[in-house]
C-alpha positions in Angstrom: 4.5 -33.6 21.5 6.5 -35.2 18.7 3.2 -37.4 17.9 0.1 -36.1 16.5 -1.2 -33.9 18.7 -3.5 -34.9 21.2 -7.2 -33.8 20.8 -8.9 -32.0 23.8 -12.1 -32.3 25.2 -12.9 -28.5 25.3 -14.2 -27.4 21.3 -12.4 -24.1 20.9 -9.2 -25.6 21.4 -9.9 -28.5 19.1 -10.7 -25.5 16.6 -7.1 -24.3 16.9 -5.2 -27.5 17.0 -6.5 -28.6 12.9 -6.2 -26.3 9.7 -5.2 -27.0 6.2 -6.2 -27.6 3.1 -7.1 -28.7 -0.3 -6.3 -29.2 -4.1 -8.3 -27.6 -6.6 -4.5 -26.4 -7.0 -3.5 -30.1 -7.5 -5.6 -30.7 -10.3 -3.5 -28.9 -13.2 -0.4 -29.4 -10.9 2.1 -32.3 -11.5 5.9 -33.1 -11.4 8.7 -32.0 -9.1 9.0 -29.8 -6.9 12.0 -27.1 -5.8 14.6 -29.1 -3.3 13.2 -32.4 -4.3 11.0 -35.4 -2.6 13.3 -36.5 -0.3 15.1 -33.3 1.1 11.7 -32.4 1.8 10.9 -35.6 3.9 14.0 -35.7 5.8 13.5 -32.1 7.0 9.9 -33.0 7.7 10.8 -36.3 9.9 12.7 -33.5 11.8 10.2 -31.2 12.6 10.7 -28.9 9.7 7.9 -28.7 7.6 8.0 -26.8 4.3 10.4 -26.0 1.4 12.2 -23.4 0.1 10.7 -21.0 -2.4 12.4 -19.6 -5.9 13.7 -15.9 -5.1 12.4 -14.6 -7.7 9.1 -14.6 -5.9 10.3 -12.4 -3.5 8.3 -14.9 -0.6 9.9 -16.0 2.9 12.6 -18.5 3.2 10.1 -21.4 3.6 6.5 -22.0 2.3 4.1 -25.2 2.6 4.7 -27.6 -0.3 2.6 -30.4 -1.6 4.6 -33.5 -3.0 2.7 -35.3 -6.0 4.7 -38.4 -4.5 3.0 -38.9 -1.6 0.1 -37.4 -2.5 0.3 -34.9 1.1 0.6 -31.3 1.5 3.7 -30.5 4.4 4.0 -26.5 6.2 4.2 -24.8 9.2 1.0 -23.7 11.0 1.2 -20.2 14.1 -2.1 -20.2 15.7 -4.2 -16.5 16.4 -7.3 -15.1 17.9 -8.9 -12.3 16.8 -5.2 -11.5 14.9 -3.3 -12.1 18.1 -1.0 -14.7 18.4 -1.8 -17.9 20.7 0.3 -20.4 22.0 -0.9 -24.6 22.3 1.1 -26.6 25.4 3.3 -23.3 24.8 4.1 -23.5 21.7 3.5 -20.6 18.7 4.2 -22.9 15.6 3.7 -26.2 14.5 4.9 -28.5 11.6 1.6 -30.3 10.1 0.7 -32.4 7.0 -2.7 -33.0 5.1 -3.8 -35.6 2.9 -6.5 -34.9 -0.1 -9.8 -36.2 0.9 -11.8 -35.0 -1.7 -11.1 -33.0 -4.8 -15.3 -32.1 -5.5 -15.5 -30.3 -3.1 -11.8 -29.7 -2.6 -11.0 -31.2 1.0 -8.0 -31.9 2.9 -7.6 -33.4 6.2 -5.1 -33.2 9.0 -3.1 -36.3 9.7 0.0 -35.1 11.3 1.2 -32.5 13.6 3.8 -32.0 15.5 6.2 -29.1 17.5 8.0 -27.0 14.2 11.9 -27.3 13.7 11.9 -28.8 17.2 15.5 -29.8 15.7 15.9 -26.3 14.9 17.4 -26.7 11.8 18.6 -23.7 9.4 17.5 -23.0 5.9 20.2 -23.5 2.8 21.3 -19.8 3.9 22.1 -20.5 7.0 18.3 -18.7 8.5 15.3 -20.5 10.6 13.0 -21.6 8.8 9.6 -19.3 8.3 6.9 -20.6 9.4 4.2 -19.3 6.5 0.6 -21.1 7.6 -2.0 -19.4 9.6 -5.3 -20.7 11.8 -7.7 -18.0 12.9 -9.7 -19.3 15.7 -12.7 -17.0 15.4 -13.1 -17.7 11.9 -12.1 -21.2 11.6 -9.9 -20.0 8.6 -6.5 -21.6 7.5 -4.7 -19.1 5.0 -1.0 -20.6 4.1 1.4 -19.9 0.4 2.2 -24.0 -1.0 3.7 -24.7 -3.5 2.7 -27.2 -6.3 5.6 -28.3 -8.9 7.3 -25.0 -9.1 4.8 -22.3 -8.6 3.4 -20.9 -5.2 -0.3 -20.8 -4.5 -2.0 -18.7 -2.3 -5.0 -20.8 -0.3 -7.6 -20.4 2.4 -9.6 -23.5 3.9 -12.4 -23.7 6.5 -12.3 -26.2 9.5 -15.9 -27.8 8.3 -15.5 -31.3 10.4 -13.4 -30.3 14.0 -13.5 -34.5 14.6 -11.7 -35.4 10.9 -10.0 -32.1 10.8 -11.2 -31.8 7.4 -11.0 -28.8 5.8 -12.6 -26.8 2.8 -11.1 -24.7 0.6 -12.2 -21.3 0.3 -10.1 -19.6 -1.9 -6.8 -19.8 -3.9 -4.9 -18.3 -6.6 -1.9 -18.6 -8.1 1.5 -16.3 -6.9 3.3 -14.1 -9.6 6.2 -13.1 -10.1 4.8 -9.8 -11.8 2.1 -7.8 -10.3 0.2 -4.1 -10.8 0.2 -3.0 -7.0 3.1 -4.6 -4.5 1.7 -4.0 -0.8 4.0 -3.8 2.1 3.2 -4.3 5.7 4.9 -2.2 7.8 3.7 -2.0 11.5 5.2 0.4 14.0 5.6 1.4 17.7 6.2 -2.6 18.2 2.7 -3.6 16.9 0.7 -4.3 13.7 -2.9 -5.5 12.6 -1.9 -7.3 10.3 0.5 -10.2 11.6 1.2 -12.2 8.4 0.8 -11.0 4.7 -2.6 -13.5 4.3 -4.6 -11.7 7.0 -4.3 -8.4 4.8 -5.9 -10.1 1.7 -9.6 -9.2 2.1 -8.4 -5.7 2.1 -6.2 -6.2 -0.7 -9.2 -7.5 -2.8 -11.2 -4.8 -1.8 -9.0 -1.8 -2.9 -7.9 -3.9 -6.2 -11.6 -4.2 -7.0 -12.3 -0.7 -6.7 -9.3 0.3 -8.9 -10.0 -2.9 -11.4 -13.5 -1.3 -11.8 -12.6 2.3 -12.4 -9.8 0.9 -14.8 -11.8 -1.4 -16.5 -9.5 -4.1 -15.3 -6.4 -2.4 -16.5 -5.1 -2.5 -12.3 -6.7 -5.9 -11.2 -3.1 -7.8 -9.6 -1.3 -7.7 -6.5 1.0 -9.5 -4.1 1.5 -9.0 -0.3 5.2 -8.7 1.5 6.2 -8.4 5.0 7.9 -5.6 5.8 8.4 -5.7 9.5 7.7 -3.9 12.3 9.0 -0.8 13.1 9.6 -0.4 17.1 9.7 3.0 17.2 6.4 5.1 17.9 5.1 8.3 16.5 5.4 10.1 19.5 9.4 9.2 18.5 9.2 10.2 15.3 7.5 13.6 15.9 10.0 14.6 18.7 12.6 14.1 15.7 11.1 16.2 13.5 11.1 18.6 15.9 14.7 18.8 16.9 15.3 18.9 13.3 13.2 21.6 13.1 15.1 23.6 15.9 18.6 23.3 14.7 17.4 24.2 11.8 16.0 27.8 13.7 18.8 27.8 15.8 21.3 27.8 13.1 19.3 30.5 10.5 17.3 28.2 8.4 19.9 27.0 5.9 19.6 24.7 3.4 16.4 22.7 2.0 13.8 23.1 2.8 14.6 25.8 5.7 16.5 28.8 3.4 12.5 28.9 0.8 9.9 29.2 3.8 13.0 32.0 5.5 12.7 33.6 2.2 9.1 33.6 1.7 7.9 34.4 5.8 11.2 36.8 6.9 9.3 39.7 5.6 6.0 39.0 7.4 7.4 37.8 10.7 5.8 34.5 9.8 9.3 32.7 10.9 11.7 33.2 13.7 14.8 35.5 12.1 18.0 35.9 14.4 16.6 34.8 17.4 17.1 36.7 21.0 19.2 35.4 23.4 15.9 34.1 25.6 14.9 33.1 22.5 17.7 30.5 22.0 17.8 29.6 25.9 14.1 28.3 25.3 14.5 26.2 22.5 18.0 24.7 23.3 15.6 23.8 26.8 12.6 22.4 24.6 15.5 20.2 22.7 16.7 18.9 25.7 13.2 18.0 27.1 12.2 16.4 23.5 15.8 14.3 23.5 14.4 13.4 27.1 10.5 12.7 26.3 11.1 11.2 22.9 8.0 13.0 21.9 7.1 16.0 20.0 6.7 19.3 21.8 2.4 19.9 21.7 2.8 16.1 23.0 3.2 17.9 27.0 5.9 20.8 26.6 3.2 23.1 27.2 3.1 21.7 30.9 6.4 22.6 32.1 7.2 26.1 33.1 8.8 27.8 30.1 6.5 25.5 27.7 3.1 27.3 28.8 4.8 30.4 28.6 6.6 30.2 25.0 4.7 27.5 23.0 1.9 29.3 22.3 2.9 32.9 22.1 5.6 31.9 19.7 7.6 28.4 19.1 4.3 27.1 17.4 3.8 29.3 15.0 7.3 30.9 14.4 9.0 27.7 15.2 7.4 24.3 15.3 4.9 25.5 12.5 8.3 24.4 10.1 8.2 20.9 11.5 7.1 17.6 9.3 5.0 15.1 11.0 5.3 11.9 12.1 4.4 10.3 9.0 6.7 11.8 7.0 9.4 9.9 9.6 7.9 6.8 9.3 8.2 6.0 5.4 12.2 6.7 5.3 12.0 3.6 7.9 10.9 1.4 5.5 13.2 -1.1 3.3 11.7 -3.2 0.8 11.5 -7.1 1.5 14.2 -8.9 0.2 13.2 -10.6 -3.2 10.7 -7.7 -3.6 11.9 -6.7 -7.3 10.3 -3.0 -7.9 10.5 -3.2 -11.4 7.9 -5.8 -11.4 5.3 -3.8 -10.0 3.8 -0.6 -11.4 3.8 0.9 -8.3 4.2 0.3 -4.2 2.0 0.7 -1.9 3.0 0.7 2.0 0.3 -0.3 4.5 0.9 1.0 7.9 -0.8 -0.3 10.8 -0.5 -0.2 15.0 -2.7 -1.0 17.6 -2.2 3.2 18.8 -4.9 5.6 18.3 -2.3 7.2 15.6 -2.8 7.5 12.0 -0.5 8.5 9.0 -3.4 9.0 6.7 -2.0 8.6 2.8 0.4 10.4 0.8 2.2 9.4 -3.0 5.8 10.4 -4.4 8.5 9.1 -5.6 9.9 6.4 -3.4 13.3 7.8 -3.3 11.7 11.3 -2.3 9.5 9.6 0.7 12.7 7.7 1.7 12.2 4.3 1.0 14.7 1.9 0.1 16.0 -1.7 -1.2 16.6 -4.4 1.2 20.1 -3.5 0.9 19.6 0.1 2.2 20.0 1.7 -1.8 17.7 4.4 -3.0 15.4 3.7 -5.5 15.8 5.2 -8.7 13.8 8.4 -9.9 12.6 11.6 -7.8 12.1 15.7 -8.8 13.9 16.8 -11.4 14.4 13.3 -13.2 12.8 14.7 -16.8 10.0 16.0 -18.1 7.5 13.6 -16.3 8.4 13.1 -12.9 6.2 10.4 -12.5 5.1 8.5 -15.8 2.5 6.8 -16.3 3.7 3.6 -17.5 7.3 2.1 -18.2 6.3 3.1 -21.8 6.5 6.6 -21.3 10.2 6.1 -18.7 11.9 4.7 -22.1 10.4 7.7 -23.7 11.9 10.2 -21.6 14.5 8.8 -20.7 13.4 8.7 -17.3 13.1 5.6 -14.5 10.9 6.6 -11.4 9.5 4.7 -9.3 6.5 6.1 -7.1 5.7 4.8 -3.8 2.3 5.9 -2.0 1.4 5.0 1.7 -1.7 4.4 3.4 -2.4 4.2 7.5 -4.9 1.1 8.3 -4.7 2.0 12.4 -8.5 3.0 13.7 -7.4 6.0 15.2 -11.2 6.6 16.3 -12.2 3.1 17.3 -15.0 4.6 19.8 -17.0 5.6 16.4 -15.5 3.3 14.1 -17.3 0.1 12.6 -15.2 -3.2 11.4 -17.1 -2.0 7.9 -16.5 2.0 8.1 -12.7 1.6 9.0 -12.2 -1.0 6.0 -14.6 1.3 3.3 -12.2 4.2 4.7 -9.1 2.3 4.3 -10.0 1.2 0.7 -11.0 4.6 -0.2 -7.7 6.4 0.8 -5.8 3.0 -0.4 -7.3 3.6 -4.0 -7.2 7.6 -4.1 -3.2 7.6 -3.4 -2.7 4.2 -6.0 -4.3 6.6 -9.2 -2.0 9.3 -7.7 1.5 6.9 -7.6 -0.1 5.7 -11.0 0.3 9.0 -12.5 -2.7 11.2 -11.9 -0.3 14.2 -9.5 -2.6 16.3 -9.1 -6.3 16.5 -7.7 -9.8 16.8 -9.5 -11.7 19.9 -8.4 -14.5 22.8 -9.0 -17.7 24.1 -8.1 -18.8 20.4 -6.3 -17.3 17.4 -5.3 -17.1 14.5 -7.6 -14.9 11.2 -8.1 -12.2 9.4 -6.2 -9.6 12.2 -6.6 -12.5 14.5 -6.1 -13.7 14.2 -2.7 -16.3 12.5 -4.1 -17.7 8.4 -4.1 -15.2 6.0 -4.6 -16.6 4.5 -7.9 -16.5 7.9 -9.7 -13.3 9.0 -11.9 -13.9 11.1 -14.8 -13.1 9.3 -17.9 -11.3 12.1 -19.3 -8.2 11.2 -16.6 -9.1 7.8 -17.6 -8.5 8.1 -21.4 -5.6 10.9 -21.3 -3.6 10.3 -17.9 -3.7 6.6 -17.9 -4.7 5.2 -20.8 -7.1 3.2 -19.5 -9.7 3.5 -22.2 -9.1 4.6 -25.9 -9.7 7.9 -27.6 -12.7 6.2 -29.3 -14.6 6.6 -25.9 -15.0 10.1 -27.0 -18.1 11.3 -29.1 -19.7 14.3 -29.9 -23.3 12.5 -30.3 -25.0 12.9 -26.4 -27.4 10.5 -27.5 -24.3 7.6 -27.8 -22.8 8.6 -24.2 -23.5 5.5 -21.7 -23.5 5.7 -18.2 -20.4 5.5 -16.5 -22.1 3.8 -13.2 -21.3 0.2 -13.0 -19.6 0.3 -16.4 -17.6 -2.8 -18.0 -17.2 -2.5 -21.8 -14.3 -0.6 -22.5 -15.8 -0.3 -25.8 -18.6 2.2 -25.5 -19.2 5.9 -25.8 -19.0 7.6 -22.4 -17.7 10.8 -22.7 -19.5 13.6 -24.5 -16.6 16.6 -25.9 -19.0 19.5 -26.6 -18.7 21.6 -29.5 -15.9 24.2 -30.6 -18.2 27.1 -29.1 -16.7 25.7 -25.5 -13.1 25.6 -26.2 -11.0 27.7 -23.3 -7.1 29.1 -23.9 -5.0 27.7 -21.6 -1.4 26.9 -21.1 0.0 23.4 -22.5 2.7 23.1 -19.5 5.3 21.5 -22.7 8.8 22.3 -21.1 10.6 25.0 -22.7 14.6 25.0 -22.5 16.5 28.7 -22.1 20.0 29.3 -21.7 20.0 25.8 -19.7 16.9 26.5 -17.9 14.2 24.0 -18.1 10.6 25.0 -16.9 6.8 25.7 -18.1 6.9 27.4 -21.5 4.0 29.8 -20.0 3.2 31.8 -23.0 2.3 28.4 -25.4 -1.0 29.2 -25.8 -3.5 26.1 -26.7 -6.9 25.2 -27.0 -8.4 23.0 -24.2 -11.6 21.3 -24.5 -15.2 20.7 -22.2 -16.7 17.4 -21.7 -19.6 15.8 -20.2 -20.2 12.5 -19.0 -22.6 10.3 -17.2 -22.9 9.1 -14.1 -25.7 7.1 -12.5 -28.3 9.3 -15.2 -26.9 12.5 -14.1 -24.6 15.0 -16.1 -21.3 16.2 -14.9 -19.4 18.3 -17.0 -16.3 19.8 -16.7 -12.8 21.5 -18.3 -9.6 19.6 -19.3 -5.9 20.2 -19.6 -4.6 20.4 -22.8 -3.7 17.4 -24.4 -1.2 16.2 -26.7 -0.2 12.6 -28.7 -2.6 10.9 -26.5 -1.6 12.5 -23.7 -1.2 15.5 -21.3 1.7 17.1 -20.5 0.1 18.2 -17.1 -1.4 14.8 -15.7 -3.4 16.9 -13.1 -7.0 16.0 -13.3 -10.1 18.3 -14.3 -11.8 20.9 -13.5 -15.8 20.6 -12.7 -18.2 23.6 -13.4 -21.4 24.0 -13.8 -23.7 21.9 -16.7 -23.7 24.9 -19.5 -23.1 23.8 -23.3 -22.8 27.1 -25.2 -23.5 25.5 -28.6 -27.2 24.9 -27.0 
């Protein structure tokens, strides 16, 4: 095997023996490259195929390079099915090269490939090598990161000849260091659907078109990171937020968050208070059994004798009602990719994914409040009660208050219903929930609501967001977008100039009172200055030739002091 492969008879494994691809990169590329030509070639001649990437990048140790010297493209290939890994005369990865056989169309071809880091060689740190190329056999589609002179490219190629192994390229674009959105893979309970940061792209593009759209290409960047797999399940996780929950019963409900829901549910009954001696012999039992099971309690309690006596009646409600979920166990998991630089990114999105019937759904907060952390196991800076704005809206407004929060959101990509789902209703699903919770870690908190459902934020279609949120929350489009003329309002459906009129403010005769939510200090304590009394204003826009209007917060320098969305009402312009 330390020759080119040989080539089978049978077609499908032909298929997963080629893959790589072509320079459209090459063409405004030139120079050196990283460790240097012939670094690169000795570690090639010994089965290590590859170089090793700038940090800053925050990429694996080793990425496919292409050397201007010898005109040939050197990296590491794993081979999958339908996402699952493969193995060829038993082997997962393998060291290739490709030579440019055409740059119109863009063309490579394989002409080497052999068993990767056979040798098995360590990188410069002292860690094997990555291997960071990818050949999907049902699609025929090589995805890999290369590097040309000193910047990384992403590419995709198509087997279009399986006798040359040539290969067309599909799709590339260049890897920044900066980004809007950073996405993190994070699979758990020992699997994932996504097995390398490539195959997650087309759902990458997806979501950032939807967001690019709605923001009029203010959020149109991202970049992809590994973040591992977790092992544990959420059967795991839930069984721990249940003994957490006990102790805390079992020991009075101290401390946060236990001692607010004693004081708010002790009076009602709501909540178990001093517990009876039975009382505490059952759930010291249901701790042991979860310890045991390594699964929450309405995961099978109920089957043993004192669980179908007690679990209903009382440990549910009074009890287990208390508990977190799973999901909120599985983001304090997480640790940011080494190289993974937050303050490059306006925000972090985690993608979770298994092969279970489980799913986390999507929540936004800070990172430090959803427990995610550096590579080095620090907190992240920012959470409740870091200023005025707990999460704002741009690194602009953190050197304004003073303030440096980082928000985190998380979205589950698992098909927990795969009986019902389609390949197109899980990824419209996905992308839906993936660009709802980015506009929240953006800096929309709250939700959009009213007498019917409309936008993103709304309940409503994914390509509606009133242009009020976009104008004051994000800053997205400029306070010119506002007229008082209905016969200048365009459409917001499909909309691209960032220029135009699309949102109609309706006449003084609409104004509302309402609160402005400024902070007011007193004798040291900060909180809602309740009785500053403002004006607040109606709008209308259009969408798709009909008229929505509704009420907004009040507004201040550009901005609102209460970033929670809108409220939608009825069509009724009082100065008509």
């Amino acid at each position: 095997m330390d020759e080119r492969l040989g080539l089978p008879e049978n077609k499908a494994m032909k298929l997963l023996i080629s893959t790589f691809f072509t320079l459209l990169l090459i063409g405004s590329a030139g120079g050196s490259y990283g460790q240097g030509f012939e670094e690169t070639k000795r570690l090639s001649t010994q089965n290590y195929f590859g170089i090793t990437p700038d940090i800053k990048y925050g990429l694996p140790n080793n990425i496919g390079v292409y050397s201007d010297e010898t005109g040939l493209i050197s990296s590491c290939l794993s081979l999958y099915d339908k996402g699952k890994p493969i193995t060829l005369g038993g082997q997962y990865y393998f060291g290739v090269s490709f030579e440019i056989k055409s740059l119109s169309p863009p063309i490579i071809t394989l002409i080497d490939s052999r068993i990767f880091n056979e040798s098995e060689l360590k990188t410069s740190s002292g860690e094997a090598p990555y291997c960071s190329g990818a050949f999907e056999s049902s699609t025929m589609i090589y995805q890999d990161t290369i590097q040309v002179g000193s910047i990384p490219h992403y590419i995709a190629f198509k087997l279009v000849d399986d006798i040359n192994y040539d290969f067309e390229l599909t799709d590339s674009s260049t890897i920044t260091e900066k980004a809007d959105i950073a996405f993190v893979l994070r699979g758990y309970n020992g699997t994932t659907r996504y097995n390398f940061p490539a195959s997650f792209r087309a759902d990458a593009k997806r979501a950032l078109k939807g967001l690019s759209e709605l923001s009029f290409g203010k959020i149109s960047s991202y970049r992809i990171f590994d973040g591992g797999i977790d092992p544990f399940s959420p059967d795991y996780y839930q069984s721990l937020e249940d003994i957490k929950t006990i102790d805390a019963a079992l020991s009075g409900w101290t401390g946060d968050p236990w001692a607010s829901y004693k004081e708010r549910d002790a009076a009602s009954g709501a909540i178990l208070i001093n517990p009876t001696d039975e009382e505490i012999s059952v759930l010291q039992s249901l701790r042991q059994w979860l310890v045991d099971n390594r699964k929450g309690a309405r995961e099978g309690w109920q089957e043993t004798e004192l669980g179908a006596v007690h679990l209903d009646r009382w440990v549910s409600g009074k009890v287990l009602g208390y508990a977190g979920t799973a999901a909120d166990a599985l983001t304090p998991s997480v640790r940011l990719p080494e190289g993974l630089n937050e303050s490059n990114f306006k925000t972090i999105g985690v993608i979770f994914s298994s092969t279970d019937k489980y799913n986390a759904l999507g929540a936004m907060h800070s990172c430090n409040y959803l427990g995610i952390k550096k590579s080095d196991g620090q907190a992240l800076p920012g959470g409740y009660g870091a200023g005025p704005q707990v999460y704002p809206t741009s690194r602009e407004k953190q050197a304004a208050t003073g303030d440096e929060v980082f928000t985190c959101f998380y979205t589950d990509y698992s098909d927990a219903n795969p009986e019902t789902n389609t390949a197109e209703s899980l990824a419209a699903t996905n992308a839906y929930v993936t660009i709802h919770e980015a506009i929240h870690a953006l800096g929309h908190l709250g939700h959009d609501n009213g007498d019917f459902l409309y936008g993103v934020m709304g309940q409503g279609k994914v390509d509606q967001y009133p242009i009020w949120n976009r104008v004051f929350i994000h800053g997205w489009l400029p306070e010119s977008t506002i007229t008082d003329d209905p016969t200048l309002v365009a459409d917001t459906y499909g909309a691209t100039d960032p220029n135009a009129k699309y949102l109609l403010r309706l006449g003084p005769q609409n104004d509302f009172d309402c609160i402005s939510y400024k902070l007011l200090t007193i004798g040291g304590i900060t909180g809602n200055d309740d009785n500053d009394i403002r004006k607040c204003h109606r709008y209308q826009e259009l969408y798709n030739g009909n008229w929505v209007q509704y009420k907004a917060p009040y507004t201040e320098g550009g901005s609102t002091w209460r970033p929670v969305g809108v409220t939608y009402e009825p069509l009724n312009d009082l100065a008509e």
